[in-house]
C-alpha atoms as one frame of an Amber mdcrd trajectory, in Angstrom:
protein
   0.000   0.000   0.000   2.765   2.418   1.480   4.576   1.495  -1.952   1.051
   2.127  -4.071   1.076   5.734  -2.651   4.764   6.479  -3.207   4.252   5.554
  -6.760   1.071   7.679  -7.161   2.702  10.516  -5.078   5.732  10.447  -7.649
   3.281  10.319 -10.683   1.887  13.447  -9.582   5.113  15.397  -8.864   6.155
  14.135 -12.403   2.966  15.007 -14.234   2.836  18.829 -12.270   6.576  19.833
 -12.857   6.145  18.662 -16.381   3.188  20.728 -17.269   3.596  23.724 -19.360
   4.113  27.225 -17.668   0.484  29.873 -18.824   2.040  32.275 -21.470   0.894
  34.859 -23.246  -1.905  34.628 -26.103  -0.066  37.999 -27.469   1.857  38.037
 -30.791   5.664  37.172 -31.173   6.552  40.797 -32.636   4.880  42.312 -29.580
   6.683  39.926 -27.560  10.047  40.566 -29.334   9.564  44.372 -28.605   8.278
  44.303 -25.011  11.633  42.173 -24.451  13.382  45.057 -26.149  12.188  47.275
 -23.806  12.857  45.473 -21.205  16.719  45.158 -21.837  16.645  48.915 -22.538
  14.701  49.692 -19.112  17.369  47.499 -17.300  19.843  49.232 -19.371  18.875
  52.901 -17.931  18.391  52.028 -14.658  22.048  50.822 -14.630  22.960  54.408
 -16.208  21.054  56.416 -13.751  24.152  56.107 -10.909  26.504  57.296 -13.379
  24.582  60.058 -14.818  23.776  61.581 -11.606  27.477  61.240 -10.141  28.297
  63.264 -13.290  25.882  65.733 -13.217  24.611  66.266 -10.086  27.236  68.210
  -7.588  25.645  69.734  -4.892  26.050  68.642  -1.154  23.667  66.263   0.331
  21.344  65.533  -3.597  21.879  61.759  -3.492  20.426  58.556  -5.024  20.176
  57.173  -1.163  16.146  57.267  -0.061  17.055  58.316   3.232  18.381  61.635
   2.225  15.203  62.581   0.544  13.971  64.974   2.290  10.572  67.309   3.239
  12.024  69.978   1.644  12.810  68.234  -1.494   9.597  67.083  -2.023   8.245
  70.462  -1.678  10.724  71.410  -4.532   8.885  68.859  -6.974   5.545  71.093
  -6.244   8.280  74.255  -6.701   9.230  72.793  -9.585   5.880  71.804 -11.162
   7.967  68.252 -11.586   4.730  65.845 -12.394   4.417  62.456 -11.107   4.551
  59.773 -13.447   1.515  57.939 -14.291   0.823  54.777 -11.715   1.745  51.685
 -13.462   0.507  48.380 -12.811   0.169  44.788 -13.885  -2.175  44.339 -16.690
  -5.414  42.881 -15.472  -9.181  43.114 -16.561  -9.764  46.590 -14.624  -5.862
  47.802 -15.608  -6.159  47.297 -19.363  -3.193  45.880 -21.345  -4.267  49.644
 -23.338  -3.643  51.524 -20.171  -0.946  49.603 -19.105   1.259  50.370 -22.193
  -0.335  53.936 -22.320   1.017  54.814 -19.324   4.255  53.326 -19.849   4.333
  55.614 -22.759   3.264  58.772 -21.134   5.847  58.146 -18.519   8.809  57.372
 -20.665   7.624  60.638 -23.083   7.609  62.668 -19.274  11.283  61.984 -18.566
  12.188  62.383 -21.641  10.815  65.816 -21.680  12.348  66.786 -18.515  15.643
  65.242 -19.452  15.374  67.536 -22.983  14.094  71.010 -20.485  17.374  70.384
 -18.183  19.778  69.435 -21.144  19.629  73.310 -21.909  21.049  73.714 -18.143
  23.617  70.480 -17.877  25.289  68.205 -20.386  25.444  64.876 -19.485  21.642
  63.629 -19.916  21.975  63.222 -23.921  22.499  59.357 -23.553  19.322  58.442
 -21.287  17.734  60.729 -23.654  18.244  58.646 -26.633  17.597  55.346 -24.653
  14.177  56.582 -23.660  13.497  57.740 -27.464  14.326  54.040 -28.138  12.317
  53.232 -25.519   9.485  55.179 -26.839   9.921  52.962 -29.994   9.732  49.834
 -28.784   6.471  50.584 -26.706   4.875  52.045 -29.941   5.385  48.892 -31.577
   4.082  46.803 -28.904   1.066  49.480 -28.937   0.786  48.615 -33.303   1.079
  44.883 -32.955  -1.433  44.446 -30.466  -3.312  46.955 -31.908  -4.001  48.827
 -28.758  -6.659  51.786 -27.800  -4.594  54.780 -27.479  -5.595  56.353 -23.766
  -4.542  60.041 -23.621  -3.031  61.087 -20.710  -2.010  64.632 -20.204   1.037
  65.196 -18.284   1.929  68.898 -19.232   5.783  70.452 -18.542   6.283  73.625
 -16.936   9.701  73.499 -15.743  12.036  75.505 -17.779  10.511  78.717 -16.866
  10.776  77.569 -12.727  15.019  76.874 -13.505  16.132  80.570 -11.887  19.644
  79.684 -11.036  22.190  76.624 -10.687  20.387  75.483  -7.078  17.115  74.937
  -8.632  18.433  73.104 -11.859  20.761  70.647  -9.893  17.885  70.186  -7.571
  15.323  69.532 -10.999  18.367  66.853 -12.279  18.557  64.861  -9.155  14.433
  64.714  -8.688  14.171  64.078 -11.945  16.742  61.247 -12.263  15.261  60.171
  -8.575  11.699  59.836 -10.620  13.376  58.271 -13.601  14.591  55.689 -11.518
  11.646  54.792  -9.522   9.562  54.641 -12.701  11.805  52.355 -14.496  11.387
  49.728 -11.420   8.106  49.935 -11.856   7.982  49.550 -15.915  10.463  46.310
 -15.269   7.539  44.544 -12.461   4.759  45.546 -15.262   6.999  44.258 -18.317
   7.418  40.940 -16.787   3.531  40.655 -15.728   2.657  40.843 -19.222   5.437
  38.223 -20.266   2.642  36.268 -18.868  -0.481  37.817 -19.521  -3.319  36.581
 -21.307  -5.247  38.746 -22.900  -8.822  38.270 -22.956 -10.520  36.685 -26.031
 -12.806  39.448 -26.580  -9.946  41.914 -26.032  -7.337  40.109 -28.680  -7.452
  41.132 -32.420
C-alpha cells in the first residue's frame, strides 16, 4: 500500500513539474519588442548612478532614499515636476491599453524633462536617446497588439521655474530620482505581461 502511494505521489510530482508554464496569447513581434524594452529599461536604470554622479554636484542631492527629504519634495511642487503615471500589472480593470499607455506617457515625461534640463547640464543626452528608443519599442508593442490609445495629459512647466544653478541641480537629481523609480516599476509591469493573457474578446 505504502509502496502504491509512493508511486502515485511520484506520478503526480512528475505530471505537475512537467506541465507547461500559462504564457501569453499575445503576438511574437509584440513579444520581441516588449523584451526590447525590457533590456533597454534594465539598461537605464544601470545608467542612472553614473549620470547623476556626473551631473549632479551639490552637497547632500543623493540617489540614497534616506536623504530625501521634506524639503525636497516640496521642490517637486516648486518645480511643477509631475508624477509619473501609476503603473501596474495588466489585469481586466488595468487594461493591457492603459498599461502600455502609461508606460508611454511616462517614458515621453522623462524624456521631456531630461530635454528642459539638457539646456542647463550636459550629461543627460544618452538616457535621452535610450528613452526615445524606448518610446519605440512601446509604440510597436502598442501597433502589434493593436491597442486603444488612452490620452493622458502630463503637461511640462519646468524651464521657466530653472532661476539659477540650485534649482536646476535640484530639478536633475528629482528628476533622475523619478526616472529611476519609474523604471522599477515599468520592469515589475513588463514581466507581468510576459505572462499575460489577454482576454478573447480583447485580442485582435
Amino acid at each position: 500500500m505504502l509502496s502504491l502511494l509512493a508511486a502515485l505521489l511520484h506520478y503526480f510530482l512528475v505530471v505537475v513539474q512537467s506541465a507547461p508554464v500559462s504564457s501569453s496569447n499575445l503576438s511574437p513581434a509584440f513579444t520581441q519588442a516588449s523584451n526590447r524594452a525590457k533590456m533597454l529599461v534594465e539598461k537605464i536604470l544601470r545608467d542612472i548612478p553614473t549620470v547623476h554622479g556626473a551631473t549632479v554636484s551639490t552637497e547632500g542631492l543623493t540617489l540614497d532614499p534616506s536623504t530625501q527629504t521634506t524639503n525636497l519634495q516640496m521642490m517637486v511642487a516648486s518645480l511643477g515636476i509631475p508624477a509619473a503615471p501609476v503603473l501596474k500589472p495588466p489585469s481586466e480593470r488595468f487594461t493591457l491599453d492603459v498599461c502600455v499607455s502609461r508606460m508611454s506617457a511616462g517614458s515621453q515625461l522623462y524624456q521631456g524633462l531630461l530635454g528642459v534640463l539638457s539646456n542647463s547640464v550636459s550629461g543627460l543626452s544618452d538616457l535621452q536617446a535610450d528613452l526615445r528608443d524606448l518610446l519605440t519599442h512601446l509604440n510597436k508593442m502598442k501597433e502589434e497588439a493593436q491597442l486603444e490609445v488612452v490620452d493622458q495629459d502630463l503637461s511640462l512647466d519646468l524651464a521657466r521655474r530653472l532661476h539659477g544653478n540650485y534649482e536646476v541641480q535640484v530639478a536633475v537629481h528629482l528628476s533622475l530620482t523619478q526616472l529611476r523609480s519609474f523604471c522599477h516599476d515599468l520592469i515589475r509591469s513588463l514581466r507581468a505581461i510576459a505572462t499575460y493573457r489577454r482576454p478573447a474578446a480583447a485580442a485582435h
